[in-house]
N, C-alpha and C positions, 0 to 999 in steps of 0.2 A: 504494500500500500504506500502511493506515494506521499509524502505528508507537505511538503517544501510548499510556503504559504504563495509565494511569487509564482511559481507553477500553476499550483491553482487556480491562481488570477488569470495568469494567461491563456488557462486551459478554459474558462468558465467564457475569457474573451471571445476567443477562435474558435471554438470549437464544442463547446455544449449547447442542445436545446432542450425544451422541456418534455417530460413524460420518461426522460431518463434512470433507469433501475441503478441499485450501486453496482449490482454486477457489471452494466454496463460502461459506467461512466471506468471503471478496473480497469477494464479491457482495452476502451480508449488511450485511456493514460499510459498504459504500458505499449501498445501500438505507438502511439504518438513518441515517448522515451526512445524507444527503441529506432522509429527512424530516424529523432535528432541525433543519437550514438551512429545511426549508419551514414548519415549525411557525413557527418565528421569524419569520420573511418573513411570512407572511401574519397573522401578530398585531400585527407593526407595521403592515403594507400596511391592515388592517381599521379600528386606533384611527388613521392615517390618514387613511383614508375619512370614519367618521363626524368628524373634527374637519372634515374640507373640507362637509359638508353632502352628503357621497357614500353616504345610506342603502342606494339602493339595489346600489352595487356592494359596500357592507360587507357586507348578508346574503349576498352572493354567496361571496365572500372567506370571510366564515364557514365557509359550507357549503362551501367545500373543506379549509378549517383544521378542522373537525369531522372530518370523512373521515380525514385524517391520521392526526390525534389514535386514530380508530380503530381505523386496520388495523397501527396503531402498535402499539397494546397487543395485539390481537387476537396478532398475531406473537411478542409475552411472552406469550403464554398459550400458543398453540401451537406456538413454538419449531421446530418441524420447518420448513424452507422445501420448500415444494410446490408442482408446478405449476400445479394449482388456485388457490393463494392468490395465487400471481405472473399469472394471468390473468385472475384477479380486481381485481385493485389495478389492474392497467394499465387494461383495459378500461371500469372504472368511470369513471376519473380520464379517460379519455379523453371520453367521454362525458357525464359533469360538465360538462366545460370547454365545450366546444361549446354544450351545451342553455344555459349562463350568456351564450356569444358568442350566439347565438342572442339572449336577454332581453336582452341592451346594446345589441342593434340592429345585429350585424354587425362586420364586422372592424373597418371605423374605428374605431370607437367601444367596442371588448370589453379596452382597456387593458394592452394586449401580453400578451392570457391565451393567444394563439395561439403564444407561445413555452414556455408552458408543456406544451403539447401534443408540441411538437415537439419537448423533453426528455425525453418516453418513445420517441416513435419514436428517437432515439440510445440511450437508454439501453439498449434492445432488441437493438440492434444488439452494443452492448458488449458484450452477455451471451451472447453466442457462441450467442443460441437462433435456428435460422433457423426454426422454427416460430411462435414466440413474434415472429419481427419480422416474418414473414408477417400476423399474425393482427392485430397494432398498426399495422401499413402501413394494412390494409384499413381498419379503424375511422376511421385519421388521413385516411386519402382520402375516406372514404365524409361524413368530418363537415365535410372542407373542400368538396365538393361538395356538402351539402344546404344548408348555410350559405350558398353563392354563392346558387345557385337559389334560394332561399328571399329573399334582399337584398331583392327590392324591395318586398316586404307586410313588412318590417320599420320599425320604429320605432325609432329612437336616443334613448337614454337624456339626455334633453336639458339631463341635469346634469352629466353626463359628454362635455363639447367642451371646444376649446382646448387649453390648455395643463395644462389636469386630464387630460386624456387621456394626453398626451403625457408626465405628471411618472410616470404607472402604467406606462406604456410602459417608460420607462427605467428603473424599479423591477423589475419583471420581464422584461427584456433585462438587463439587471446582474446579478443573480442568479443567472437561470440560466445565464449565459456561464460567471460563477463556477464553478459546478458541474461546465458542460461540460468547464471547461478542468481542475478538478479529476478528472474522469474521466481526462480525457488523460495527465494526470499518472501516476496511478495505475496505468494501462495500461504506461505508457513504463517507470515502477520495477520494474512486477509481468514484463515482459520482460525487464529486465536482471536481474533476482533469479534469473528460470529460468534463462536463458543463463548464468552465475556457478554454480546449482547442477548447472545439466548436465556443467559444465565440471568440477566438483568431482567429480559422481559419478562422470565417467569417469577422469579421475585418479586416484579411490581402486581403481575397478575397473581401471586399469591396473596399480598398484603392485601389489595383491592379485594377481593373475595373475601378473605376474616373480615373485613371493613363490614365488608355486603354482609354476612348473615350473623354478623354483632348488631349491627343495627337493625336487620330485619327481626335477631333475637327480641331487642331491645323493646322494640314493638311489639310484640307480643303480649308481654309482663300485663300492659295496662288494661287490652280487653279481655285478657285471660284471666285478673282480677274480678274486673265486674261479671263474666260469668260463673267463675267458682260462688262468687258473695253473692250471687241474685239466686244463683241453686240451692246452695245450701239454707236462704231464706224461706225456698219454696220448698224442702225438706220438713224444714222446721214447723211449717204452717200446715201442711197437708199429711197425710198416711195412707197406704196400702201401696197402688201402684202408681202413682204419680211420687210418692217419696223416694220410692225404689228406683226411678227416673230420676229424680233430682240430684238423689247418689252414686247413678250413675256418673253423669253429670262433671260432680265432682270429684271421685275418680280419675277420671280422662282429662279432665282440665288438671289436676295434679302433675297426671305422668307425663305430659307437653311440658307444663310449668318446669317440671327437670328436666327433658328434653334442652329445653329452652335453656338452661341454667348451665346444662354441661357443654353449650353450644358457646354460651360466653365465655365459660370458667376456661376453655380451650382457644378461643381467642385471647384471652388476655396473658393466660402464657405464653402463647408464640409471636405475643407482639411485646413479651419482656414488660409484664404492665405487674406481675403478681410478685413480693416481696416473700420472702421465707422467713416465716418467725416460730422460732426457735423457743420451747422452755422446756423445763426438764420436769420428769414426772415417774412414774413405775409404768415400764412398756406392758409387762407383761398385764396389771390392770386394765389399764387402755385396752390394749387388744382383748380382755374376756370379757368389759363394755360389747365391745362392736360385735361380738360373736354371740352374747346373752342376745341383745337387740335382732338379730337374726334366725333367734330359735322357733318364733311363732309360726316364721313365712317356712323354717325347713320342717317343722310338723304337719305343719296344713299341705307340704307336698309329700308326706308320708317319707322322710329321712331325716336317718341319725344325723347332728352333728356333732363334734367333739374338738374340744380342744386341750392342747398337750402339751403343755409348755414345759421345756428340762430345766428350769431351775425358778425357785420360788417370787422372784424381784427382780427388778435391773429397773435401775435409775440411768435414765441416757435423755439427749435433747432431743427431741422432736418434735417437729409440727403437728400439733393434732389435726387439725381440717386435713391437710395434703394427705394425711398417712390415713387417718378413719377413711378419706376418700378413697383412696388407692385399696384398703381390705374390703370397704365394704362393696366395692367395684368386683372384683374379683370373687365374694363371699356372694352377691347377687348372681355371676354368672355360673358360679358351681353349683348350685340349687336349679336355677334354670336350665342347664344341662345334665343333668342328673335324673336319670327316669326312680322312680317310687323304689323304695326298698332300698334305694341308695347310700353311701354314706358320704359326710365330709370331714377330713381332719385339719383342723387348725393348728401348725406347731410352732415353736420358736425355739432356738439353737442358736451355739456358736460351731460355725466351722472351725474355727481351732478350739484349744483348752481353756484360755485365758478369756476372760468377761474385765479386762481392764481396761481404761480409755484407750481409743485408739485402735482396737480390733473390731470385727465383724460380727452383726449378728443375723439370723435369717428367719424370716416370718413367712411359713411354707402355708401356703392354700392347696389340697390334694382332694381330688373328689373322683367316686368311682363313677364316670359317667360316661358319655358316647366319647369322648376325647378328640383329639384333631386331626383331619388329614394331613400327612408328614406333609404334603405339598402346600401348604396353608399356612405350613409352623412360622414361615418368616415372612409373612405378612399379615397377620394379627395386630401387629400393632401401628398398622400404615391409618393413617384418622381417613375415617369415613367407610374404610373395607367391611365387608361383611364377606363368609365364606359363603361360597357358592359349589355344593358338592351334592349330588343327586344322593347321596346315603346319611344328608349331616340335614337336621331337621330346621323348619324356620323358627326364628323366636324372632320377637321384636325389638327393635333397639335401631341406631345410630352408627356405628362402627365408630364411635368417639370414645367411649370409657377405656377400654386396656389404651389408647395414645395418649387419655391424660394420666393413665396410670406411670407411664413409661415418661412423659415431662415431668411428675412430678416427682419419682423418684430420680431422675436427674437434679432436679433444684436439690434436694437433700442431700446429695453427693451419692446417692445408690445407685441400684442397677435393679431389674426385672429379669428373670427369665423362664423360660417354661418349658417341659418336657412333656412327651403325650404320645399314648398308644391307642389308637381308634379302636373304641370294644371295650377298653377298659378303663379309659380317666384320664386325667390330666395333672399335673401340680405347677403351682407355677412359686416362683421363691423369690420374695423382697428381702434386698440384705441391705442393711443401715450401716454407715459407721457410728460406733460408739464412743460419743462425745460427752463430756459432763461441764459446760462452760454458761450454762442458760442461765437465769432464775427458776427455783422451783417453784411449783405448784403445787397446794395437795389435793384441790379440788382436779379431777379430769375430767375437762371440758367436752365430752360428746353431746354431736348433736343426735338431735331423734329425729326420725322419720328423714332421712335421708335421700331411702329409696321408695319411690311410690311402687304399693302391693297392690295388683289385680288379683280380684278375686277367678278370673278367668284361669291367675295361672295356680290354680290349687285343684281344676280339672282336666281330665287326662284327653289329649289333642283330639279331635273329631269329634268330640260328645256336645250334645248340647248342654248348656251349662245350665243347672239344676242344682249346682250344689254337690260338693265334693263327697255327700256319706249316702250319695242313692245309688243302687246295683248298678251293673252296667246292661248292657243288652245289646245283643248284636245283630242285628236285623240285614239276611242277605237275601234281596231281592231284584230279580232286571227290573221291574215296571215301577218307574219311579214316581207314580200318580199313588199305588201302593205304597213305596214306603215314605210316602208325604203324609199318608195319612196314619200309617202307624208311627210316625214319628208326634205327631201332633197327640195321639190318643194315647201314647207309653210316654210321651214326655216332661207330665206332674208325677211321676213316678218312677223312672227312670233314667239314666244317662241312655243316649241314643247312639250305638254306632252303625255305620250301614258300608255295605259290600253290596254292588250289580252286578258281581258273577260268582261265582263257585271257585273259581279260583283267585279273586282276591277277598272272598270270603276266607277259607281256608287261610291266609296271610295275616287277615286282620283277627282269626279268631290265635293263630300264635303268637302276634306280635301282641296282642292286646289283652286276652285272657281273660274275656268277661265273664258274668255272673251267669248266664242264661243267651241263647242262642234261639235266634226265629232263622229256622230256614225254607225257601220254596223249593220244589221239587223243580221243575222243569226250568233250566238255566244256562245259558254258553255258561262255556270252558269245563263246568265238571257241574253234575246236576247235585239234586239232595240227597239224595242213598250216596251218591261216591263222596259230597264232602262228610256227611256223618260218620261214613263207616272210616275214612282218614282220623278225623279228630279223635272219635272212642276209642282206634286201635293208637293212638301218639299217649305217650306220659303225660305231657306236658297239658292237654285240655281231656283226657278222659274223662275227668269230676264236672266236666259242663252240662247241665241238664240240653235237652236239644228238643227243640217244638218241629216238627215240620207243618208245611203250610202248601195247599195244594187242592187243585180242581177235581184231581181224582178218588169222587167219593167209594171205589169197588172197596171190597175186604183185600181183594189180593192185593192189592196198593197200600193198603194199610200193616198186613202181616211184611211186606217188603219194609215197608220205614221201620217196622219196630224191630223187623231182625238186623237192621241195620245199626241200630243201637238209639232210635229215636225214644223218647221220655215221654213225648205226645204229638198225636197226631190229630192236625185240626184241619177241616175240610173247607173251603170256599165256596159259598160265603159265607162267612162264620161270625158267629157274634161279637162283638166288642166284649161284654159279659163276660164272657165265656172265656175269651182269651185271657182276660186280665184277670178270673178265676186262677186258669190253667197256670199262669207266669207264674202267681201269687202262693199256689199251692207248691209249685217245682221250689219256689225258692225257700220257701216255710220247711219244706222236705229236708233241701240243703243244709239249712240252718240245724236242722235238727242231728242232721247224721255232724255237722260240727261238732255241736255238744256232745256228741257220743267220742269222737274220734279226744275232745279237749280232756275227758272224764280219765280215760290212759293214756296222756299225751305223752309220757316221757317213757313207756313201757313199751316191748313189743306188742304188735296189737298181731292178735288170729287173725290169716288171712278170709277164714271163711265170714268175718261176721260181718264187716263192711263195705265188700265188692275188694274183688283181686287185685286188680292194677293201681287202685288209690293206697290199699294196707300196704301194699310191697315199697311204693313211692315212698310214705311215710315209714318204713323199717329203714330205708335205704338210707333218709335225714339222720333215721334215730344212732343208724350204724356208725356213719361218720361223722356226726356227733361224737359219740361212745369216745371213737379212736380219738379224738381231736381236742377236746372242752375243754383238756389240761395247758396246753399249747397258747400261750398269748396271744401268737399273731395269729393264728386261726382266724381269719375273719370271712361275710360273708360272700367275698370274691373266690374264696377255696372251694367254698362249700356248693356253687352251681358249680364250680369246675370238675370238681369228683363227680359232679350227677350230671352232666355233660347236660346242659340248660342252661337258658340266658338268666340276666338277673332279674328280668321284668318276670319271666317264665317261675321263676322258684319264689319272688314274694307272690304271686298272685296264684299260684297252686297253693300254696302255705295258706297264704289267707283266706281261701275257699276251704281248706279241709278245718284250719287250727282256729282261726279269728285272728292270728298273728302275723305281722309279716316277717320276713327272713332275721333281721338285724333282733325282731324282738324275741325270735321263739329261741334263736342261739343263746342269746341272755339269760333266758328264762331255763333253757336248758342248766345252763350253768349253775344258775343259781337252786332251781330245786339238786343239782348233785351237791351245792353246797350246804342246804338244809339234812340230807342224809349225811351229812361229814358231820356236822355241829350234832347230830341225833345220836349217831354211832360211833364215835372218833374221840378222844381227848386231846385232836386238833385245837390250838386257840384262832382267833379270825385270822391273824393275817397270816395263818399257816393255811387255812381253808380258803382263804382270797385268792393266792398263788397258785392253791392248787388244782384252782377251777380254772384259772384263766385271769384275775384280774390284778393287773398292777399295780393299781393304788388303793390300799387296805379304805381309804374314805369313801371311794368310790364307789365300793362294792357295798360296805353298811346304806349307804343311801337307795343302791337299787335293790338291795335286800328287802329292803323297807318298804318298797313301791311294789313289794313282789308280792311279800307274806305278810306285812301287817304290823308286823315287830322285828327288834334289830336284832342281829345274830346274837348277840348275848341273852336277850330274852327268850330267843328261840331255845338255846342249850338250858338254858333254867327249866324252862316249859318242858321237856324231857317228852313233846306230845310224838 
């Protein structure tokens, strides 16, 4: 790029118009360089010539310094650069040189004009024309080829040998290297100029955008005010279903509201707006704040959470907002990716030994839930991404939390990172340095309600929402005007899910494990008898009672559904009554064989007394149980894996046979073996704690207590 401010004056004189690109104005400049270096070259190269007694290579030299000179001016007069005139000049100049190598008698003897040539075919090349170095190839080959063939009917210019040859040679091998290397030059600036204003432009077009939806945020705030407060007015004044709309209402106006809020709080980090303050306080309290606060939302999703922290205090500086942000960020998406029967552990550590100023500590979030696709892992935390993978479920959100997680443990001096096996969980680890230079505190400042809770996400994906403690039902049927209406008629009483074929029936009755199953006989992909006789012959939904539903009122149609393992057969058109009879009895049924199964739940149970394949299922818990209860880390990720079943598949069998699901019946296992230890044992508790499985002696007296009524020491008194 040329920069020389006098140039550009003269060039902007002579020789610019408008509608000019920078590309092209480059190309100009360098064209134009280039013939004021050749003008000059060949006016000395020429009074050269004729002082050496080199007439004839002077007229030659002339006639290209003429040329020049021409299409020099010709260019100030027409100002426009055309393709025409640029295939004109090459081509000429090409052709010049040659028909001159040609009169000197061939390459030896043409005075390194054959480097001159070969500074158009690059310069061709430069100019980004592949037309244009098509067209300069062909000429440059066609002249180096008639030139060869043509060598031997030629005559050498017999004034032009030696060391005259050689002094021209080097004269134009110099020159135009010059030039060359000048090009290269100008190329290498004219890329680092674009790359510097890419870089700029996108900078500006980023700041502009945080600009734009800070301020569109901003706007927000005040009508999303008056409609939360005019709802929640209308709550207050009215009741049934206009209040249940108003709380709606306010809900949804809440979760925008944070929307809204983690849209700025991320603007004003990356616009360097948010200061870090810094006090000191007990982390590990803090953190069992922000993890108490989250226990409702992991109940109402049916998962344990826990937290584990290796040592009882640490006093260190921290920002509380930035860090409750960043757990409870992370504590919100482990719950929301965690299917039911879940669990989550909250820990805290040092990577090394020492807890003194100055070392590391690590605040682990680990959850067993669908985890990430490896291909995903390193962009999680690009702001605004969301993953996009046909086997990774929707949930709602922004792609903005884990990138403030990840600015904001930058301002703290930390780091984020995450590990993750699709199928089985994810953890992701905040590590702090441990600073002690704040003021203290002894109050810890958490805020509440942080995260606005739908009640939407406490029911399981496809159901209509009814409320998290009603059956499920799974209704597979093609004729969708049917299951509109039995959706409508089971839907004050049930969760609804629905399947239109038999084979995504079958899917949805293993991905999903409901309470009761409507199915129709006649259906693409797999009819009623093939997906019933599937389901009763699988472990994993045998315990599902199953209705079929069906035009064909014969007996033989009927003796087929029930040898297929159907529970009841109801004919079309059938009553509303009746049905809701039928569901109501199947599940009253259900319930009952629970209670029988909860009556010996930690015994082997005869296979004859409650149906074969559910007794063997539950022997099969009880067995790996047996070997396992002593074992710590036995947890319930082991325990579908021995029974070769997902984890959705093992709490929701569990919970149809036991009333419990996976995380609570393992507990409960434990602890009735630790009631028979304190009954028959001169074990004291935390020799029975250990021995069951649990590691913290206080931990176990508490769910002791949640279990039997009384604490293990009362239990051993009681001698019952």
């Amino acid at each position: 790029m040329l920069r020389l401010s006098a140039f550009d004056s003269w060039y902007a004189r002579l020789f610019s118009y408008q509608k000019e690109t920078p590309e092209l104005i480059l190309r100009k400049k360098f064209f134009l360089v280039t013939n004021v270096v050749a003008i000059i070259v060949f006016s000395l190269v020429t009074l050269l010539a004729c002082f050496l007694g080199l007439k004839n290579l002077a007229w030659h030299i002339l006639l290209l310094l003429g040329f020049t000179l021409a299409q020099t001016i010709l260019l100030i007069i027409i100002r426009k650069w055309s393709k025409w005139f640029v295939y004109t000049v090459f081509s000429t100049y090409i052709l010049l040189i040659f028909c001159i190598i040609i009169s000197l008698g061939g390459f030896a003897s043409s005075a390194g004009l054959l480097m001159v040539a070969y500074f158009f075919l690059l310069t061709a090349q430069w100019m980004e024309d592949t037309r244009l170095l098509i067209f300069v190839g062909i000429l440059y080959v066609a002249g180096v080829l008639v030139t060869g063939i043509s060598f031997p009917w030629l005559q050498p210019d017999e004034t032009l040998t030696g060391w005259k040859n050689n002094l021209f040679f080097a004269i134009n091998f110099g020159w135009i290297g010059i030039v060359i290397a000048l090009a290269l030059h100008s190329t290498i600036v004219k890329g680092e100029n674009d790359a510097k204003n890419r870089a700029r432009q996108l900078q500006e077009l980023d700041v502009l955008k945080s600009k734009l939806y800070a301020n569109i945020a901003h706007e927000f705030r005040t009508p999303l005010t008056l409609i939360k407060g005019n709802a929640e007015i209308i709550g207050d004044e009215h009741e049934g279903e206009i209040a249940e709309r108003a709380d709606s209402i306010v809900r949804n106006s809440d979760k925008i509201l944070f929307l809204v809020n983690q849209m700025l709080s991320l603007s004003k980090v990356e616009g360097g707006g948010v200061p870090v303050h810094y006090v000191r306080t007990d982390l590990i309290a803090f953190v069992r704040l922000i993890v108490d606060s989250f226990r409702d939302y992991a109940g109402m999703r049916k998962l344990e959470l826990h937290y584990e922290p290796e040592f009882p205090a640490l006093m260190m500086d921290i920002d509380t907002e930035k860090l409750e942000d960043s757990v409870s960020n992370l504590l919100s998406n482990a719950i929301k990716y965690t299917p039911e029967g879940g669990e989550i552990f909250v820990s805290l550590r040092f990577p090394g030994q020492s807890q003194a100023p100055g070392q590391l500590v690590e605040i682990s979030i680990r959850d067993t839930g669908i985890g990430i696709p490896e291909d995903q892992m390193d962009k999680i935390f690009i702001r605004f991404y969301r993953i996009e993978d046909k086997g990774f479920p929707y949930r709602e959100g922004t792609g903005i939390g884990l990138t403030l997680v990840r600015e904001y443990l930058k301002m703290m001096k930390g780091t984020v990172r995450v590990t993750s096996t699709p199928g089985e969980g994810s953890e992701f680890v905040l590590t702090l340095p441990v600073t002690q230079n704040a003021p203290v505190i002894k109050e810890i400042p958490l805020r509440s309600a942080s995260f606005p809770v739908d009640k939407q996400d406490y029911t399981h994906s496809g159901t209509i929402d009814h409320g998290g403690g009603l059956p499920r039902v799974l209704v597979i049927e093609d004729n969708k005007e049917l299951t509109g209406y039995l959706k409508g008629l089971l839907g004050s009483e049930y969760n609804v899910l629905t399947a239109d074929d038999g084979i995504s029936g079958v899917e949805q009755a293993l991905g999903h494990v409901p309470d009761i199953i409507l199915c129709d006989v006649m259906m693409p992909g797999k009819d009623g008898y093939q997906v019933c006789t599937e389901l009763k012959n699988d472990l994993r939904t045998n315990h599902i009672p199953i209705v079929m539903l069906t035009a064909r009122a014969d007996a033989g149609s009927r003796i087929t559904g029930l040898e297929c393992g159907a529970d009841a057969y109801l004919t079309k058109p059938f009553d509303k009554k009746e049905l809701m009879a039928c569901l109501h009895q199947l599940y009253v049924q259900r319930e009952k064989l629970r209670l029988k199964y909860q009556a010996k739940l930690y015994e082997p149970i005869p296979e004859e007394h409650y149906g074969i394949e559910n007794t063997r299922f539950l022997n099969k818990v009880l067995e790996a149980l047996e070997q396992n209860y002593r074992n710590e880390r036995f947890r319930i990720e082991d325990l579908y894996r021995d029974l070769g079943i997902s984890r959705v598949q093992l709490h929701r069998k569990l919970t149809a046979l036991t009333g419990q699901p996976a995380s609570n019946f393992i507990r409960s296992f434990r602890l009735h073996k630790a009631r028979k230890l304190l009954l028959e044992t001169e074990m004291n508790v935390s020799e029975v704690a250990h021995d069951v499985g649990f590691t913290d002696p206080n931990y176990f007296t508490r769910a002791f207590v949640r279990e039997h009524g009384i604490t293990p020491k009362e239990m051993r008194g009681s001698q019952v």
